[in-house]
N, CA, C and O atoms as CSV, one atom per row, in Angstrom:
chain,resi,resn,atom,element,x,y,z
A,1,UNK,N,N,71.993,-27.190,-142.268
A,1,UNK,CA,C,71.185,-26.632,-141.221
A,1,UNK,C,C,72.000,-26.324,-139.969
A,1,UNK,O,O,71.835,-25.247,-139.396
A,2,UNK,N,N,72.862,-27.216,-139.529
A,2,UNK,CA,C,73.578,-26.801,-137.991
A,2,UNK,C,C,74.446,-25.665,-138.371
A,2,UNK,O,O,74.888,-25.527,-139.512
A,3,UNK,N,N,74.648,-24.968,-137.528
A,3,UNK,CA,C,75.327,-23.623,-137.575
A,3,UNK,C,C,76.847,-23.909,-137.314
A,3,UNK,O,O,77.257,-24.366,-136.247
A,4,UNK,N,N,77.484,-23.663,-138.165
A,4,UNK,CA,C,79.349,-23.325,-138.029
A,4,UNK,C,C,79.722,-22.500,-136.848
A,4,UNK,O,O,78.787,-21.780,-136.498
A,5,UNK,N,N,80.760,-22.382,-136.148
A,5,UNK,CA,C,80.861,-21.584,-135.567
A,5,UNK,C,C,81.648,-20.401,-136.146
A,5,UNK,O,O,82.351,-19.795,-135.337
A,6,UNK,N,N,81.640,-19.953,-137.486
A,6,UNK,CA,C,81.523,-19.013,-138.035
A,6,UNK,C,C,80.490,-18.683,-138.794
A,6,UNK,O,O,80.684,-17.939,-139.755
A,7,UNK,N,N,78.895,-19.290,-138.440
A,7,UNK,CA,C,77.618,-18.526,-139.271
A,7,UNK,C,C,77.238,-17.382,-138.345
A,7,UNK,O,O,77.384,-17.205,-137.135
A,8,UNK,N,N,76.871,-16.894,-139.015
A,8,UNK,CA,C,76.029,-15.837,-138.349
A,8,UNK,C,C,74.545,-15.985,-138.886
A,8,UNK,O,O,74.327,-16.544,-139.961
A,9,UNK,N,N,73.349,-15.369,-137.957
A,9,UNK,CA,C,72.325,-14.470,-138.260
A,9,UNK,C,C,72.001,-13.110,-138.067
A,9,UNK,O,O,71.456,-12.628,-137.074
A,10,UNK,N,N,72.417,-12.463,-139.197
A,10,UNK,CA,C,72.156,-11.259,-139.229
A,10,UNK,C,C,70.430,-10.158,-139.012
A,10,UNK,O,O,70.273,-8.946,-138.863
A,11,UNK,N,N,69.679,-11.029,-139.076
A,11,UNK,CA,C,68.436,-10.612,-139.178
A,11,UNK,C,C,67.460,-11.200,-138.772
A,11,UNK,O,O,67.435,-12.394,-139.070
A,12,UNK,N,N,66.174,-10.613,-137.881
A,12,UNK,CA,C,65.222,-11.373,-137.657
A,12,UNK,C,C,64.363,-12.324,-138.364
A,12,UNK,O,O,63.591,-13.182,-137.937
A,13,UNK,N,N,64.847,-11.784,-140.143
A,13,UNK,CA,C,64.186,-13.024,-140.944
A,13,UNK,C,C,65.166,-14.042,-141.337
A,13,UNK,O,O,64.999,-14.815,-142.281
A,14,UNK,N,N,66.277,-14.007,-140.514
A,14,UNK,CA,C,67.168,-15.115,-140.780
A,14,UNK,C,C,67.010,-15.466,-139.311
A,14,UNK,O,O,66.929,-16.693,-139.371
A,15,UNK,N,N,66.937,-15.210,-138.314
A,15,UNK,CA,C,66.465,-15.920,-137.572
A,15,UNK,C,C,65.237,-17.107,-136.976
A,15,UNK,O,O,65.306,-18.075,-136.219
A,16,UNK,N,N,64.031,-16.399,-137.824
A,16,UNK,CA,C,63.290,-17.224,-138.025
A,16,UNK,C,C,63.544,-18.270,-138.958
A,16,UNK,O,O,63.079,-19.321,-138.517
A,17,UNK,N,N,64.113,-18.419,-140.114
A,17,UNK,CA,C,64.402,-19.086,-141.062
A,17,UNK,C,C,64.880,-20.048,-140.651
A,17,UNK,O,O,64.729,-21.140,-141.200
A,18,UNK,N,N,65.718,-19.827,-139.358
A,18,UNK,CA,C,66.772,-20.690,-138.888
A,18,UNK,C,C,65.664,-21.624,-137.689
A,18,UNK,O,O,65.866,-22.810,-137.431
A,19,UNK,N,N,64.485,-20.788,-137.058
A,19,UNK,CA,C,64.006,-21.791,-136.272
A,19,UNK,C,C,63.180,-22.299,-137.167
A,19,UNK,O,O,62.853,-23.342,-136.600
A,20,UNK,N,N,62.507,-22.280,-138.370
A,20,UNK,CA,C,61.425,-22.988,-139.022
A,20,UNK,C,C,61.757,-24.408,-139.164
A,20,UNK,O,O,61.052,-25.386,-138.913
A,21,UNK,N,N,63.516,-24.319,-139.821
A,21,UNK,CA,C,64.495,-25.222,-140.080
A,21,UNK,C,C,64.426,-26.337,-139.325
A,21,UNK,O,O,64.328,-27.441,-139.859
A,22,UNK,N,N,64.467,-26.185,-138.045
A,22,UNK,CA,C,65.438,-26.458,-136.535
A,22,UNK,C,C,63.814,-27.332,-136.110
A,22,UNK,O,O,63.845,-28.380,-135.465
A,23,UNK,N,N,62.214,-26.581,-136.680
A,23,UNK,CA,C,60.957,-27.234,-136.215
A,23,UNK,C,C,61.239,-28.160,-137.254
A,23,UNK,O,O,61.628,-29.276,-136.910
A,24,UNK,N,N,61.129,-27.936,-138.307
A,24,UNK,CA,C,61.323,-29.180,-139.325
A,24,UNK,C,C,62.343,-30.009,-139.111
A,24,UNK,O,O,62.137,-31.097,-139.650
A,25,UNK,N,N,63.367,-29.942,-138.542
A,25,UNK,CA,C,64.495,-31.190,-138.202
A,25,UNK,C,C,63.793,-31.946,-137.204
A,25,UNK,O,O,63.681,-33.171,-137.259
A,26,UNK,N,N,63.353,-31.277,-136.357
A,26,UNK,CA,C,62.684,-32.322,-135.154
A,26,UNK,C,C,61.214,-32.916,-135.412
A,26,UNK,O,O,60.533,-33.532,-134.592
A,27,UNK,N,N,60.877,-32.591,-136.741
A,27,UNK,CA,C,59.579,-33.389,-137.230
A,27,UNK,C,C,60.177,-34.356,-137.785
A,27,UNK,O,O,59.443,-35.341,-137.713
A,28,UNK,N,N,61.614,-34.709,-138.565
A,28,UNK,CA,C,62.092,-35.345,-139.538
A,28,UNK,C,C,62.587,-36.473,-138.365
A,28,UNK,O,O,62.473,-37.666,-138.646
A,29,UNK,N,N,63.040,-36.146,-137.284
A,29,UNK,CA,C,64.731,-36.548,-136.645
A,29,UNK,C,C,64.379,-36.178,-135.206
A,29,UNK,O,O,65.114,-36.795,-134.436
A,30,UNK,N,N,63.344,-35.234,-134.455
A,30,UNK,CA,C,63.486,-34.927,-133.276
A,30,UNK,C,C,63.390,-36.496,-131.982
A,30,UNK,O,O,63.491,-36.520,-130.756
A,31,UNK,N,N,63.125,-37.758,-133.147
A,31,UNK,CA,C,63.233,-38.947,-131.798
A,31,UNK,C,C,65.149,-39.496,-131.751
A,31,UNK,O,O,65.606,-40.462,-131.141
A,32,UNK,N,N,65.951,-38.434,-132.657
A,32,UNK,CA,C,67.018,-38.912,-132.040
A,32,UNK,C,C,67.798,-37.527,-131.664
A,32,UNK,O,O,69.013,-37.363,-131.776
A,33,UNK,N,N,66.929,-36.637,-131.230
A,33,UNK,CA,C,67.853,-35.928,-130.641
A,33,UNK,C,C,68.035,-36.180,-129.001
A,33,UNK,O,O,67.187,-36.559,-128.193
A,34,UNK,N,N,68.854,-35.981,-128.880
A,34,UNK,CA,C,69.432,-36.509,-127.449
A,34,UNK,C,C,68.472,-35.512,-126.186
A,34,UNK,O,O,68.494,-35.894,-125.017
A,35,UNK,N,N,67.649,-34.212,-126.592
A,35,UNK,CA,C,67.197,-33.565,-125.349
A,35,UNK,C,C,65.446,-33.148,-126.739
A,35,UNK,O,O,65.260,-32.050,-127.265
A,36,UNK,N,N,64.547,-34.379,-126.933
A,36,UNK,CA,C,63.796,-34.128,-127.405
A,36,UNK,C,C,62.814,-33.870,-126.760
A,36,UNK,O,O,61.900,-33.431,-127.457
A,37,UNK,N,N,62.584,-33.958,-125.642
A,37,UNK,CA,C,61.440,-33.413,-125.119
A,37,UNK,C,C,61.526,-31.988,-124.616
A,37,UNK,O,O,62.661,-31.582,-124.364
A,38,UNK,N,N,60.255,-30.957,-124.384
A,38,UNK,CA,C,60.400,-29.822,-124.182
A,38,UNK,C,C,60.928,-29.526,-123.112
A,38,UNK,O,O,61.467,-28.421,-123.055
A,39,UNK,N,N,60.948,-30.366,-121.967
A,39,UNK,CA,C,61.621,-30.021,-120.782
A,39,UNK,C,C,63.120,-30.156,-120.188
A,39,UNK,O,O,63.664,-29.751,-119.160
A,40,UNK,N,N,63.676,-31.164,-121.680
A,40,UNK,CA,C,64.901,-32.004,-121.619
A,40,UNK,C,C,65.591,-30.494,-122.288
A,40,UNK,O,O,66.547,-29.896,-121.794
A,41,UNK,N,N,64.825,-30.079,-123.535
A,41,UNK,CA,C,65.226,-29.183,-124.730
A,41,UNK,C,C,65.336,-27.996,-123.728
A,41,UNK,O,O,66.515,-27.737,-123.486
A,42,UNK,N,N,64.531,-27.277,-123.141
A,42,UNK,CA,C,64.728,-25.918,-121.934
A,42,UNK,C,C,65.907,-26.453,-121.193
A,42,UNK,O,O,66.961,-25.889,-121.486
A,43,UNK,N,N,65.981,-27.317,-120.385
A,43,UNK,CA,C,67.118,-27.587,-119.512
A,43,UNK,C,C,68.329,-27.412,-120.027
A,43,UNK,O,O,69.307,-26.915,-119.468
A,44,UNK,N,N,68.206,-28.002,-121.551
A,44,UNK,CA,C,69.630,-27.739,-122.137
A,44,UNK,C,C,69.754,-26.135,-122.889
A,44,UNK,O,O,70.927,-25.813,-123.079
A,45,UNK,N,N,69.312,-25.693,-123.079
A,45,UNK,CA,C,68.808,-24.369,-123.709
A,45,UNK,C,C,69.576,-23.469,-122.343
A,45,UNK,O,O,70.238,-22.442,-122.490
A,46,UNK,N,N,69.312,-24.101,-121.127
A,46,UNK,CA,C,69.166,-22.582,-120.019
A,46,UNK,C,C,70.789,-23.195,-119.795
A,46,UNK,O,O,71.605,-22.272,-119.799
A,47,UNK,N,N,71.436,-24.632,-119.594
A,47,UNK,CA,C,72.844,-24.923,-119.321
A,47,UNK,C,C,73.903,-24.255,-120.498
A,47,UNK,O,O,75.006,-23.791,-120.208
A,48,UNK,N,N,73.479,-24.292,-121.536
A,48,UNK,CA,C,74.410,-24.212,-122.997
A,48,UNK,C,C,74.402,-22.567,-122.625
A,48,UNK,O,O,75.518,-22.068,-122.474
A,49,UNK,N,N,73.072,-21.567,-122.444
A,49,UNK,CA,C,73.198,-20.457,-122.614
A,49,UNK,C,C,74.618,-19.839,-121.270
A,49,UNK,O,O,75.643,-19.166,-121.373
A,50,UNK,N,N,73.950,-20.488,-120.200
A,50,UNK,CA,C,75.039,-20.481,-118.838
A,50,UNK,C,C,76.454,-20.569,-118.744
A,50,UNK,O,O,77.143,-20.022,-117.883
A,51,UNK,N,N,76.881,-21.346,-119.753
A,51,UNK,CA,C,78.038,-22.212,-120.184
A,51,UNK,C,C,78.362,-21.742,-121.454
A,51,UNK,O,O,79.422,-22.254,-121.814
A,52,UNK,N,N,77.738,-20.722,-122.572
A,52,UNK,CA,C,78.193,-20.666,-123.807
A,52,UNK,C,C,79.166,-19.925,-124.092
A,52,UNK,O,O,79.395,-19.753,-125.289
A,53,UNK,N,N,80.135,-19.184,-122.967
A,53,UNK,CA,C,81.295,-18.617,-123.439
A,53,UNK,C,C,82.632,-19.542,-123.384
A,53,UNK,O,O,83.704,-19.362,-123.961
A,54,UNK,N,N,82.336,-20.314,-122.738
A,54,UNK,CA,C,83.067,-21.785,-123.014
A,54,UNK,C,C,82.963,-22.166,-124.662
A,54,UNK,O,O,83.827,-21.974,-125.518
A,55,UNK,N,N,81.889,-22.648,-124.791
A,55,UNK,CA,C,81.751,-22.848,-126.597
A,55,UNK,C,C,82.777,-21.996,-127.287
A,55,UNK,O,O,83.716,-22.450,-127.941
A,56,UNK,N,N,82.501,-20.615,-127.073
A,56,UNK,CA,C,83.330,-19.547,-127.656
A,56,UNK,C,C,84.442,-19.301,-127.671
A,56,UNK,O,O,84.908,-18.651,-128.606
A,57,UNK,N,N,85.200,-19.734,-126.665
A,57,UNK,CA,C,86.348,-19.785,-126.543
A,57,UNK,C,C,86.811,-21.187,-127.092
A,57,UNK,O,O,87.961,-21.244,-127.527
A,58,UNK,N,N,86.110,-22.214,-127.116
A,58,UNK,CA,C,86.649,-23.576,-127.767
A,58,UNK,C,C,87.036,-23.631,-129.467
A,58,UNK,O,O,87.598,-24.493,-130.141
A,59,UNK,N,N,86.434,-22.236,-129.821
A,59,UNK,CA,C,86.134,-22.246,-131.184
A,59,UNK,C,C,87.259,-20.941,-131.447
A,59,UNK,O,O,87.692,-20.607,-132.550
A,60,UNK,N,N,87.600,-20.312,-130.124
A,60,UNK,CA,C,88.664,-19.382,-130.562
A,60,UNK,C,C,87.891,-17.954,-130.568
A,60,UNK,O,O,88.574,-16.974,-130.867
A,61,UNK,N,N,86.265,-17.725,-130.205
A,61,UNK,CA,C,85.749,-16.614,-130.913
A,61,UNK,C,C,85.479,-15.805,-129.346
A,61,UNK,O,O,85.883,-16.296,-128.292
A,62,UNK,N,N,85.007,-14.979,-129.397
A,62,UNK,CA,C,84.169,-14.115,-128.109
A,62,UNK,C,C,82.513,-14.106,-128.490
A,62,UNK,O,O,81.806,-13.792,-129.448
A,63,UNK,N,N,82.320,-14.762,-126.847
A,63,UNK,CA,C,80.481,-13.690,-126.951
A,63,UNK,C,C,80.020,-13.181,-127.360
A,63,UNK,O,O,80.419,-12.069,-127.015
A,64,UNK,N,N,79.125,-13.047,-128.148
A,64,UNK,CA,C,78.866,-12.044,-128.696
A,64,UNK,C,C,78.234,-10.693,-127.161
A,64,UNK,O,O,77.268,-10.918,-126.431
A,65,UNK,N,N,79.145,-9.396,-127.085
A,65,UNK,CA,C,78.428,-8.236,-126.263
A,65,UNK,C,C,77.010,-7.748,-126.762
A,65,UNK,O,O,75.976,-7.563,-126.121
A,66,UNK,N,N,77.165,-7.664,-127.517
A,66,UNK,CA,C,76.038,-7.013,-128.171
A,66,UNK,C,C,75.002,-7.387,-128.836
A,66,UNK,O,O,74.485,-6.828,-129.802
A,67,UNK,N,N,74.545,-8.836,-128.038
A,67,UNK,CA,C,72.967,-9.766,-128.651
A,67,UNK,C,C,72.158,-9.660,-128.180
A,67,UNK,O,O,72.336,-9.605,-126.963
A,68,UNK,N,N,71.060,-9.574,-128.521
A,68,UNK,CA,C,69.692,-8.528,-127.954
A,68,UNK,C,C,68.790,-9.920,-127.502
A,68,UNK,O,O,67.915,-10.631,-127.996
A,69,UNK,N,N,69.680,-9.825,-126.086
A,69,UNK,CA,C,69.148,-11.618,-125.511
A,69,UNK,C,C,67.805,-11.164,-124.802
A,69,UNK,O,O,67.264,-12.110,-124.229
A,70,UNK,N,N,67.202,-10.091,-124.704
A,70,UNK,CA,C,66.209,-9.798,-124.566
A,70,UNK,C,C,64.865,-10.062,-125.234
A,70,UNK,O,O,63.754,-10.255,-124.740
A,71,UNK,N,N,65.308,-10.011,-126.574
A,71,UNK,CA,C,64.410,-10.262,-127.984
A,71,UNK,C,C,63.933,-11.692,-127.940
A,71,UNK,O,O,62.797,-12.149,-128.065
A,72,UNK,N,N,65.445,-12.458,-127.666
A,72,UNK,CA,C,65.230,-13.793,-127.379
A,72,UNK,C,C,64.725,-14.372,-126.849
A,72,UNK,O,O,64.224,-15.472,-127.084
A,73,UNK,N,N,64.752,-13.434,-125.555
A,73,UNK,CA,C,63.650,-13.970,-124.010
A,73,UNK,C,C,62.299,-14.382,-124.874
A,73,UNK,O,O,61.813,-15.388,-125.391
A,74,UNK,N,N,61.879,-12.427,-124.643
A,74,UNK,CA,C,60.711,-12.829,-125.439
A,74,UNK,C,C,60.459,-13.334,-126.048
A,74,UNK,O,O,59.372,-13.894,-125.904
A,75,UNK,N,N,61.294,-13.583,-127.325
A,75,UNK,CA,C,60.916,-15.017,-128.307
A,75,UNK,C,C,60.238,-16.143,-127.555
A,75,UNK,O,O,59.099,-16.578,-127.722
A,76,UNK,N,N,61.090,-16.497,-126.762
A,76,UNK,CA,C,61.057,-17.646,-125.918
A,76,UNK,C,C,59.299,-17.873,-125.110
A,76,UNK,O,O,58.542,-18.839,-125.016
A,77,UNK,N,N,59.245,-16.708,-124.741
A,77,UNK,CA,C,58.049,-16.691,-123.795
A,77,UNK,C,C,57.014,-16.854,-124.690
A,77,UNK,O,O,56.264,-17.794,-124.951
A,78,UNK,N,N,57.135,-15.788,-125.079
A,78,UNK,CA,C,55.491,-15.369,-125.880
A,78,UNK,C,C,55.536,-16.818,-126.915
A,78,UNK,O,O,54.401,-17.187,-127.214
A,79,UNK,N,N,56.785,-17.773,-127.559
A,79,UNK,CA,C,56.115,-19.101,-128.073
A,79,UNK,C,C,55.411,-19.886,-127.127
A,79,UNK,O,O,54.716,-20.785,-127.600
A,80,UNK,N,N,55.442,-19.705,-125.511
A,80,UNK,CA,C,54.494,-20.526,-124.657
A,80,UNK,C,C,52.774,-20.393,-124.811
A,80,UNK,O,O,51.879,-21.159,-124.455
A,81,UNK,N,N,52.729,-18.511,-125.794
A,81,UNK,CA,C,50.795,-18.694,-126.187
A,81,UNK,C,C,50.594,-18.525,-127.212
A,81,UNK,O,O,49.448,-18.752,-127.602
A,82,UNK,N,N,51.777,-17.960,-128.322
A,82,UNK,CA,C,51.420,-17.461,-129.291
A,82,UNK,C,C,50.965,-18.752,-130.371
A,82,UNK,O,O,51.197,-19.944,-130.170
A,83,UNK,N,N,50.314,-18.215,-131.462
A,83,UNK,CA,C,49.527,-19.076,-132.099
A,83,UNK,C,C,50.119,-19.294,-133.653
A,83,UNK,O,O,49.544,-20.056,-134.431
């Protein structure tokens, strides 16, 4: 399930695939993740995104330019009503 820093997701149905995963780890395991609550989990979500060309470079790779962090937003939002 954790991502290499050579996986990719190529597709929005591998993206979802990847969060269905990620809900089911934290039903299994989410009392030992270190930022399990939703407000702990955003905080680290908005630092990692702030900070993630660091990651990238630790791993040797570049940013991706061209990620449609827009899509993501929205992802993000619209899970605050969607059903």
């Amino acid at each position: 399930m954790p991502l290499t820093p050579d996986d990719e997701i190529r597709s929005r149905e591998e993206l979802a695939a990847f969060l269905s995963d990620l809900h089911q780890e934290y039903l299994r395991r989410g009392h030992e993740w270190e930022n399990g609550t939703l407000d702990r989990f955003l905080e680290a979500l908005a630092a990692w995104t702030k900070d993630s060309d660091g990651w990238y470079q630790n791993f040797g790779k570049e940013l991706p330019a061209d990620g449609d962090w827009t899509f993501l937003a929205r992802a993000l939002q619209a899970a605050t009503v969607y059903e």
